[in-house]
C-alpha positions in Angstrom: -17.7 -26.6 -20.2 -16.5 -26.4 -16.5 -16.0 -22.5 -15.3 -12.5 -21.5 -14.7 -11.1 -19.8 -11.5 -8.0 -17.6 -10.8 -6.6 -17.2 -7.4 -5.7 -14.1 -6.0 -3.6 -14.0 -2.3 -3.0 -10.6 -0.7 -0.3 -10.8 2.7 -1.8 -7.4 3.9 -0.1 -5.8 7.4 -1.7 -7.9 9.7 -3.6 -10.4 7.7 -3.4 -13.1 4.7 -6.6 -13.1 2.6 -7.5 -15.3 -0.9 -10.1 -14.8 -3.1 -11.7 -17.1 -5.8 -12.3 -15.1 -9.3 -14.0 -15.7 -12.5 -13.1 -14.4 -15.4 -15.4 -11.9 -15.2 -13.8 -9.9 -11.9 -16.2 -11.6 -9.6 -15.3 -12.7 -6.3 -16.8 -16.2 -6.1 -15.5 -16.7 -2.3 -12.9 -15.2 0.3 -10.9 -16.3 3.4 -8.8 -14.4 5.6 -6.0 -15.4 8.7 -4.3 -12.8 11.0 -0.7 -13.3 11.1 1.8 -12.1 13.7 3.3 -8.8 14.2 6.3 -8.6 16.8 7.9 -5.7 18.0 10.8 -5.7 19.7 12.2 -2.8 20.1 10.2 0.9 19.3 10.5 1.5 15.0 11.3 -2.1 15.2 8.3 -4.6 13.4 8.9 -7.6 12.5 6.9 -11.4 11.1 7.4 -14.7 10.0 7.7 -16.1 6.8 6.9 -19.4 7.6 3.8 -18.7 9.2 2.8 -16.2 6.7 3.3 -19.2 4.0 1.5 -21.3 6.4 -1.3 -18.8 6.6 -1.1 -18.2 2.5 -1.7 -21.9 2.3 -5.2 -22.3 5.0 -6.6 -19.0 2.6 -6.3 -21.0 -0.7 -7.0 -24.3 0.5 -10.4 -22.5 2.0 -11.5 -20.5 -1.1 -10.8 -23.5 -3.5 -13.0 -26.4 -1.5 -15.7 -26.1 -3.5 -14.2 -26.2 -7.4 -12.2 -28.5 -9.2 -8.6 -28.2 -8.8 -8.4 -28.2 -12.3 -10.9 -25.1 -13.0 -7.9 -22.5 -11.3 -6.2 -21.8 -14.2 -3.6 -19.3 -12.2 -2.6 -18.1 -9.2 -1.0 -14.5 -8.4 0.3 -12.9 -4.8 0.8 -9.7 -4.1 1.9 -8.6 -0.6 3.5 -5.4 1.7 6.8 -4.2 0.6 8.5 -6.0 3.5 12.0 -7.8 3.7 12.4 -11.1 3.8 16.0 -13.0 5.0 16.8 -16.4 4.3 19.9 -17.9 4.2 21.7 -20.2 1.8 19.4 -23.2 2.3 16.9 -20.7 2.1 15.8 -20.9 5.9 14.8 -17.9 8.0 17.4 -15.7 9.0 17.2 -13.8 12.2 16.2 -9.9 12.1 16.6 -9.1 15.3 18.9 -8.7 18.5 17.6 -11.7 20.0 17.9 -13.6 17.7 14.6 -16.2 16.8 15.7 -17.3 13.2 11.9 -17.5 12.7 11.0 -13.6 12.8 13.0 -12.9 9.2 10.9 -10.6 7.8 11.7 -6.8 8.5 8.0 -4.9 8.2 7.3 -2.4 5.3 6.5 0.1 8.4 9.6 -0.8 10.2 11.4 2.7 10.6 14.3 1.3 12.3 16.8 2.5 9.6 16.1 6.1 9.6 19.6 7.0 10.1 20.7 5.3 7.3 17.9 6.5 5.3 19.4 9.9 5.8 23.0 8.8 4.8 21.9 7.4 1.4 20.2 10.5 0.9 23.2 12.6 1.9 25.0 10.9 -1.2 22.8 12.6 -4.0 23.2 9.9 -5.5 21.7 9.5 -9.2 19.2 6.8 -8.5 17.5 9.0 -6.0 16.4 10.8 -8.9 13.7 8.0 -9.3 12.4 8.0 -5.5 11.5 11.9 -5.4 15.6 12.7 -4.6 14.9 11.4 -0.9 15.6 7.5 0.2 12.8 6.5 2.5 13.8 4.4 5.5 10.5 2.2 3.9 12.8 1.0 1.0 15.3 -1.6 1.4 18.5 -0.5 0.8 18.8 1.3 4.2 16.9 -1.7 5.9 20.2 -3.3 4.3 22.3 -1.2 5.5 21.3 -1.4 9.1 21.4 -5.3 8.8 24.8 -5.3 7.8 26.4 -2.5 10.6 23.9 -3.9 13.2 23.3 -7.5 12.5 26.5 -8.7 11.0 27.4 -11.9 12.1 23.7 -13.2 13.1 22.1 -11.7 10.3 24.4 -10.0 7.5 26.7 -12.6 7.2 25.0 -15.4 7.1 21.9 -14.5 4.7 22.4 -15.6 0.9 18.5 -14.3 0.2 16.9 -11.1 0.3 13.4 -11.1 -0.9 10.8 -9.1 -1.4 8.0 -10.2 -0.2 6.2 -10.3 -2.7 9.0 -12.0 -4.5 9.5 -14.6 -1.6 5.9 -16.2 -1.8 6.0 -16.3 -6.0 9.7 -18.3 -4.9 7.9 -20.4 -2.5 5.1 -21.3 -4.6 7.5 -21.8 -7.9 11.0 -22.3 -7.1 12.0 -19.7 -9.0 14.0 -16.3 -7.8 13.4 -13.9 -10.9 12.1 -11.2 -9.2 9.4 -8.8 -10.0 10.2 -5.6 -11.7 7.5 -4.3 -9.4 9.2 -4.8 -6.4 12.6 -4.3 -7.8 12.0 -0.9 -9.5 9.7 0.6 -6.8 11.9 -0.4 -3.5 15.4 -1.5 -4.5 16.8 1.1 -7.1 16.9 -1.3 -9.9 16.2 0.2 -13.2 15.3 -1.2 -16.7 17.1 -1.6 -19.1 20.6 -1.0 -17.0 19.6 -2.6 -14.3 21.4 -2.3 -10.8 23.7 1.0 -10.5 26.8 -1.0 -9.2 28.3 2.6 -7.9 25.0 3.0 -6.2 25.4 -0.2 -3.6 29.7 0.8 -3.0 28.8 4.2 -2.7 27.0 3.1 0.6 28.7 0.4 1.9 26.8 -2.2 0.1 29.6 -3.7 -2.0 29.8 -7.1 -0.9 26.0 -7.3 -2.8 27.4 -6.9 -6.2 29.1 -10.8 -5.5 27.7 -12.7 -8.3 25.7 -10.9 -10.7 23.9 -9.5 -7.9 22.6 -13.1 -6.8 21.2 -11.9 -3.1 19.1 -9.5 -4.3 18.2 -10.7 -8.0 19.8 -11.0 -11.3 16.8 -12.5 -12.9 13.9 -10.2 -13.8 10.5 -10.2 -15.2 7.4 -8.0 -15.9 4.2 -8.4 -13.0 1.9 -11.0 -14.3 4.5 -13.3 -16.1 4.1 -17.0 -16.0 7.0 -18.2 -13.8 9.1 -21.1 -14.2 6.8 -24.3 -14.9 3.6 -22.9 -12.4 3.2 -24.3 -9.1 5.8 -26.8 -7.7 4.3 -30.3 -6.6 5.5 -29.2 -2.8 3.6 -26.1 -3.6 0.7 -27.6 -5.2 0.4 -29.9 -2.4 0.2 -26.9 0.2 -2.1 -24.8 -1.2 -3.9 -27.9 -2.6 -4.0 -26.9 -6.3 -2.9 -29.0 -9.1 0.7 -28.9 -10.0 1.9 -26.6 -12.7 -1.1 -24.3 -12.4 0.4 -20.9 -13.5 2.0 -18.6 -11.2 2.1 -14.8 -12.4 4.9 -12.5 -11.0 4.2 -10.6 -7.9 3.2 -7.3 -7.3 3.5 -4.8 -4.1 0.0 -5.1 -2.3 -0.6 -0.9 -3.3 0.0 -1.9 -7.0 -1.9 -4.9 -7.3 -5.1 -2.1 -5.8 -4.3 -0.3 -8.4 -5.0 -3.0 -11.0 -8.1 -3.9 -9.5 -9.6 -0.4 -10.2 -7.7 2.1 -12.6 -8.5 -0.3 -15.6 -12.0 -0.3 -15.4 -14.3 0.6 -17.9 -16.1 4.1 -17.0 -18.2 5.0 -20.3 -21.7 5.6 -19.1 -21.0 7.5 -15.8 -20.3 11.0 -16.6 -16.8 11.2 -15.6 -14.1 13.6 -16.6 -11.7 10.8 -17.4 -14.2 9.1 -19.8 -12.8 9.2 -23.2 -9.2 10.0 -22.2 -6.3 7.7 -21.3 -5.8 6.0 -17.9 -3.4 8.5 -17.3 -6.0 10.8 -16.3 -6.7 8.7 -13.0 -4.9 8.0 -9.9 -5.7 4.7 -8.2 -5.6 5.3 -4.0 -5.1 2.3 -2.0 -6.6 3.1 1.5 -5.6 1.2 4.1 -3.3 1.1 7.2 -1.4 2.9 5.1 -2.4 4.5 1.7 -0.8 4.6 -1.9 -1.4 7.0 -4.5 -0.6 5.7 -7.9 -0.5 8.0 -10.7 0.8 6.4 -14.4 2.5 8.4 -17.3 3.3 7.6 -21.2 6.4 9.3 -20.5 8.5 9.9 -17.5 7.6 12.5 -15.1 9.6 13.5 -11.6 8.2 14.3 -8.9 9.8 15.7 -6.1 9.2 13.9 -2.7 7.1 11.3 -4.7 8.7 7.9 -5.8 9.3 6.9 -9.2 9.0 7.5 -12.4 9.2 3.7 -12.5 8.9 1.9 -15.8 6.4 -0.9 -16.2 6.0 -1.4 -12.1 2.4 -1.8 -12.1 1.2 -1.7 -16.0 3.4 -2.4 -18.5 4.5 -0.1 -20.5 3.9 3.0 -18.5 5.6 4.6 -15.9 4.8 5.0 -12.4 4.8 8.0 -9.5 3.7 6.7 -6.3 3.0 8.4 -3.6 1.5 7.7 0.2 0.8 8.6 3.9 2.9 6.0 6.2 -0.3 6.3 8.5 -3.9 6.9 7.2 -6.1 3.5 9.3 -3.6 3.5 12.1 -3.9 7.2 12.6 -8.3 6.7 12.3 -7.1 4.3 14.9 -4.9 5.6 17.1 -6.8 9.0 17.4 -10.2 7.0 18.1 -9.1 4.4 20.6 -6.4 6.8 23.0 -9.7 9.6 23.1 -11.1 9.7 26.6 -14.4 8.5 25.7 -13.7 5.6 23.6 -15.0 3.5 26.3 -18.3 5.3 25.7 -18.3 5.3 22.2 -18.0 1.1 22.8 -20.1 0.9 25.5 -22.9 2.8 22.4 -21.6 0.9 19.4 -22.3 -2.5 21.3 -25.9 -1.2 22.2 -26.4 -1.1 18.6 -24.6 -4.0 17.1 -27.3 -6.6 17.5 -29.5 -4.7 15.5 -27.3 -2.8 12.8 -24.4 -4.2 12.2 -22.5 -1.1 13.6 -19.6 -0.5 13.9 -17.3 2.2 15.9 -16.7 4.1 12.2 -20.4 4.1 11.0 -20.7 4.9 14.8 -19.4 7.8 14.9 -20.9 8.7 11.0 -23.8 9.1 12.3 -23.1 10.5 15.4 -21.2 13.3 13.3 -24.6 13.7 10.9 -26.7 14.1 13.9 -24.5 17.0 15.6 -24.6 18.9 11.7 -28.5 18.0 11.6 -30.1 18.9 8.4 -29.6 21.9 8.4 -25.7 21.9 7.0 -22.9 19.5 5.9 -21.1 17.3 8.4 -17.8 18.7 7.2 -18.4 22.0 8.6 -18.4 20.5 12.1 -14.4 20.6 11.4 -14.0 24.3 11.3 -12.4 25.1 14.5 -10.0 21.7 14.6 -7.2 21.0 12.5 -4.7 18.6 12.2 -1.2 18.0 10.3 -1.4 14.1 10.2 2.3 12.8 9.7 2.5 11.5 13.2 4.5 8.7 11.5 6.4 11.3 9.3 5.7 12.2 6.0 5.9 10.0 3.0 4.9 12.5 0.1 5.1 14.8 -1.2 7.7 16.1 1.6 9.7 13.4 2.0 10.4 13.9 5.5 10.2 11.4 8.2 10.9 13.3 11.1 7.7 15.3 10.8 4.7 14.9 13.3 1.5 15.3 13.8 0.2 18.3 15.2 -3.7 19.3 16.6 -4.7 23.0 16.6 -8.1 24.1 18.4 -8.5 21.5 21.7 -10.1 22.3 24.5 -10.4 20.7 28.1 -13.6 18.5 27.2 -13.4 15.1 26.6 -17.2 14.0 25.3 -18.5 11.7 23.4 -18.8 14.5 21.0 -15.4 16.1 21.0 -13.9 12.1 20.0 -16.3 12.5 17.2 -15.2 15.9 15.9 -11.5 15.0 16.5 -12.2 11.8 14.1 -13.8 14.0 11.5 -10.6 17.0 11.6 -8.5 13.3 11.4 -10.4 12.4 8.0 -10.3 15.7 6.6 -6.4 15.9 7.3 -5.7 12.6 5.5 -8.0 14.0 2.6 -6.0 17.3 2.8 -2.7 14.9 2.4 -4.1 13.6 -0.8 -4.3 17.1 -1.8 -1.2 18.2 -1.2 0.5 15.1 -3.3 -2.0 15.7 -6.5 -0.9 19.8 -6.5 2.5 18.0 -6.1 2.3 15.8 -9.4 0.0 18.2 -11.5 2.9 20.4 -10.8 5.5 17.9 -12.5 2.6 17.3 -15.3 0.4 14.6 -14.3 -3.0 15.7 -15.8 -5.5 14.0 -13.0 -9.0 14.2 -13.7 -10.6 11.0 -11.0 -9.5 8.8 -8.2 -10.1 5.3 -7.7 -10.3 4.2 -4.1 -9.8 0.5 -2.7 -9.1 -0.8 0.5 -10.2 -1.1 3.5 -10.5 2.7 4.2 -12.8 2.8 1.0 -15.8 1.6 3.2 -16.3 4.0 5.0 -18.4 6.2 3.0 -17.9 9.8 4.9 -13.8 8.6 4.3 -14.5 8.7 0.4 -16.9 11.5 0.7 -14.2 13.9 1.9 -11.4 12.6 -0.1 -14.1 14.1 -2.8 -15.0 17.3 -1.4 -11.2 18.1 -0.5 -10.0 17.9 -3.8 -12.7 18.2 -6.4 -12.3 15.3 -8.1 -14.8 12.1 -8.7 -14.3 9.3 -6.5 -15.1 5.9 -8.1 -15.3 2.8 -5.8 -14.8 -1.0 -7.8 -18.3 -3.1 -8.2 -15.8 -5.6 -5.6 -14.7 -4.3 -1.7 -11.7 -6.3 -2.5 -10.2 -4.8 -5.7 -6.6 -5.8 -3.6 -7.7 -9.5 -4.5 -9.3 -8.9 -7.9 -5.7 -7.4 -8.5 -3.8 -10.2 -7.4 -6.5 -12.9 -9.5 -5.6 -10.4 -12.7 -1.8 -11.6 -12.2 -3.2 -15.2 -12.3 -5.2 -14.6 -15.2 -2.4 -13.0 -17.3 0.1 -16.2 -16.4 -2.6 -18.6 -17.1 -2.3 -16.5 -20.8 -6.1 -16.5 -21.0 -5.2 -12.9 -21.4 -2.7 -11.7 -23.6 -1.9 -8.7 -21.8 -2.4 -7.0 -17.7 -3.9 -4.0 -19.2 -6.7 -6.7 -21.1 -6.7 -8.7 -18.2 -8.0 -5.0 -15.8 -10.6 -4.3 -18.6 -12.4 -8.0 -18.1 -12.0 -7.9 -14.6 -12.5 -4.1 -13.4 -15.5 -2.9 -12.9 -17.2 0.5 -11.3 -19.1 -0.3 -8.6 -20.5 3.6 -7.2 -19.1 7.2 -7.8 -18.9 9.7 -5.4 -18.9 13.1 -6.7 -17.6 16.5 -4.7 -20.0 18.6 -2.5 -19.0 21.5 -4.8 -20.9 24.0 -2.1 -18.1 23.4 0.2 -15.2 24.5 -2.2 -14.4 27.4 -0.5 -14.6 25.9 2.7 -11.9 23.6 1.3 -9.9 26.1 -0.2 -9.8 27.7 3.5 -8.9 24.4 5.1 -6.1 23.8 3.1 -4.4 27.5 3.8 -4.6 26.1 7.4 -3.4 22.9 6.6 0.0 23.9 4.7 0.1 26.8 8.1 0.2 24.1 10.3 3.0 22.8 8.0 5.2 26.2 8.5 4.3 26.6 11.6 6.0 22.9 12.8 9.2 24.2 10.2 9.1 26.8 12.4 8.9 24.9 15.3 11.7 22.4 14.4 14.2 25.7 13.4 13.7 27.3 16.6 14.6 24.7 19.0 17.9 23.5 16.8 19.2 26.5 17.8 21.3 26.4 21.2 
């Protein structure tokens, strides 16, 4: 009997990737494309739809070569929480000022709409209940919003389609336009079983989308992982070269389908504190540009400055909080490559490369365990720097975008060794974040006991190692570096119905790979950190209050 496949496709920030899966979890073969990032004006990022189909369709095509067409039983995407404009005929509508109808798709990270954010926010309306009482200018009903008073006669008034994306690439590869309660619940207010809040969408401005059942923005709906509509359309079939009809699960937000790939897995045998209790007792962190921390409740639980509770947006059944940092890998980034000596540090890393494989991150790891030397723990090294990391506002548990970063303890020198250190207080800061959103949601009653990291962050082991020490808790990495992909195969899997469920579909195809457990020596160096870190916070409060003032 021929082994079967699933297919999973992730449309990350600046990249399309595919994966070939067994049954099993395993990743049998991967391919990845960049795709375009434009921006036009500052807060403004934008892509293309058609090229990130294009791209979608050169990954699967590549990771499929060597089976049998007939041996994928399913195919799932998952994909950034970005907004996608088409119009009636479903072509690209134009999202910005100048106007190129083939740059549609308004980025996740686009912070254009922060004015508008604030508005919706001003309404207290109810549904703000469910997104932590604070609309983000990430979700899309301010991105709406600015489309319409900005863009209304190139853009506004001419698109019939607003997708997901997510929910765009299941349409493209299906026909159909039931959307996702995933990307519904989590970004666009809606809210089983009532659905859309029609007082919601008048209250701010947004009438004219309650025209037909809510047709622009989806009046069909479905659970992540469903089959949809008869599987792959012979135009889609013939793009991504798979057979037609091959099953096509409903999408899920790239975050989300991370959390699949890891907070399912089967942990008896590694001494963890969540062994024996329910998956509640984990939070799944999805590390990369960005990260997402997913934490899932039997019943529903608010947390302020933390999205959701949504019901069944990730696994069915239970609800969801969600909560991120708008900038973890860009901030690694940005810090590392505007430093002084980031020429040296190159100028070191390509000495090496030849030899080891190095890179500037495992670089500068061992660069930082050489200044500690044996003698004590590289974290220490970060006494005398802190940082407050929001330099691209704050996402959770403070809901406050027009926070920013801040760096206490600089000094004139610009070494080698000083880029190193400022990297390290970096790391530690994100950790710090992740920190302040768990006392957030232990607060509102989440019990969390581990977390399960994925993404690209994830590899770099002194990244997980302080998420650890910072805040106690067990870090468990999946047996697969691309739990995104195993994810997005599991929503293949469960439309295929070879599994009868997402959360049987997790258990076949999650596995632990290594766990990390806290340095507990450094507790109280943690506990000292984190006074500093929530001063810095006052201190920029401060800061902000004093120079309002005339």
């Amino acid at each position: 009997m021929a082994e079967v496949f699933y297919v999973g496709v992730d449309v990350g920030t600046a990249s399309v990737r595919a994966a070939l899966v067994t049954r099993d979890g395993l990743l049998k073969a991967t391919a990845e494309k960049a795709i375009s990032i434009w921006k036009p004006q500052p807060e403004h990022y934008v892509q293309s739809s058609t090229e990130i189909w294009q791209k979608c369709c050169t990954v699967v095509k590549r990771v499929t070569s060597g089976v049998q067409s007939s041996q994928v039983r399913g195919i799932g995407f998952d994909a950034t929480c970005s907004l996608v404009v088409l119009d009636e005929s479903f072509h690209p509508v134009p999202v910005t000022l100048e106007g190129d109808p083939q740059k549609n798709v308004v980025m996740w990270m686009d912070h254009r709409a922060a004015e508008q954010a604030a508005r919706i926010t001003n309404t207290g309306h109810r549904v703000l209940s469910r997104v932590g009482g604070v609309m983000s200018q990430e979700m899309q009903p301010p991105k709406l919003l600015w489309l319409k008073e900005n863009l209304k006669e190139s853009c506004w008034n001419k698109a019939a389609h607003f997708f997901d994306l997510p929910d765009f690439l299941s349409w493209k590869a299906t026909g159909s336009i039931t959307r996702s309660l995933c990307t519904l619940v989590c970004k666009w207010t809606y809210c089983p079983p009532d659905g859309w809040d029609p007082s919601f969408w008048t209250s701010i401005g947004l009438e004219d989308l309650l025209e037909n059942n809510f047709s622009k923005i989806g009046s069909a709906t479905c659970s992540p992982g469903s089959p949809l509509a008869e599987g792959l359309t012979p135009e889609a079939a013939g793009d991504l070269g798979l057979n037609p009809a091959t099953a096509v699960g409903a999408s899920l937000i790239d975050a989300h389908a991370g959390g699949l790939g890891v907070i399912g897995a089967n942990v008896q045998g590694f001494d963890l504190p969540c062994e024996g209790l329910p998956i509640t007792s984990r939070m799944a962190m999805i590390c990369g540009t960005s990260t997402c921390h997913m934490a899932i409740s039997e019943q529903p639980l608010f947390v302020p400055g933390v999205w959701g509770p949504y019901p069944s947006a990730m696994v069915p059944g239970l609800w969801l909080n969600e909560g991120g940092q708008s900038a973890t890998g860009r901030l690694i980034e940005h810090i590392v490559k505007g430093h002084a000596a980031y020429t040296q540090l190159q100028e070191q890393v390509n000495q090496r490369v030849p030899f080891t494989g190095t890179n500037i991150y495992t670089y500068l790891n061992s660069h930082l365990a050489l200044m500690a030397n044996s003698h004590s723990a590289v974290d220490l090294l970060g006494s005398n720097l802190h940082m407050w990391p929001d330099f691209h506002g704050n996402r959770s548990p403070l809901a406050d975008p027009a926070l920013k970063g801040m760096v206490i303890g600089l000094s004139l020198s610009q070494t080698l060794d000083d880029l190193a250190l400022l990297y390290l207080a970096t790391v530690q800061a994100l950790a710090l974040g992740t920190r302040h959103i768990l006392d957030a949601m232990r607060e509102a009653g989440h019990d969390i006991r581990t977390l399960f990291l994925c993404g690209g962050l994830s590899k770099n082991l002194l990244f997980v190692q302080i998420q650890a020490n910072a805040t106690g808790l067990p870090v468990v990495l999946p047996n697969q570096t691309e739990a995104v992909l195993a994810g997005a195969a599991v929503l293949g899997a469960c439309a295929s119905q070879d599994c009868r469920t997402i959360q049987e579909a997790m258990e076949k195809m999650a596995k632990v790979g290594k766990v990390v457990q806290p340095d507990q020596e450094l507790q109280s160096f943690y506990e000292r950190k984190y006074k500093v870190f929530l001063q810095l916070l006052s201190h920029q409060r401060e800061y902000q209050a004093l120079m309002k003032h005339k």
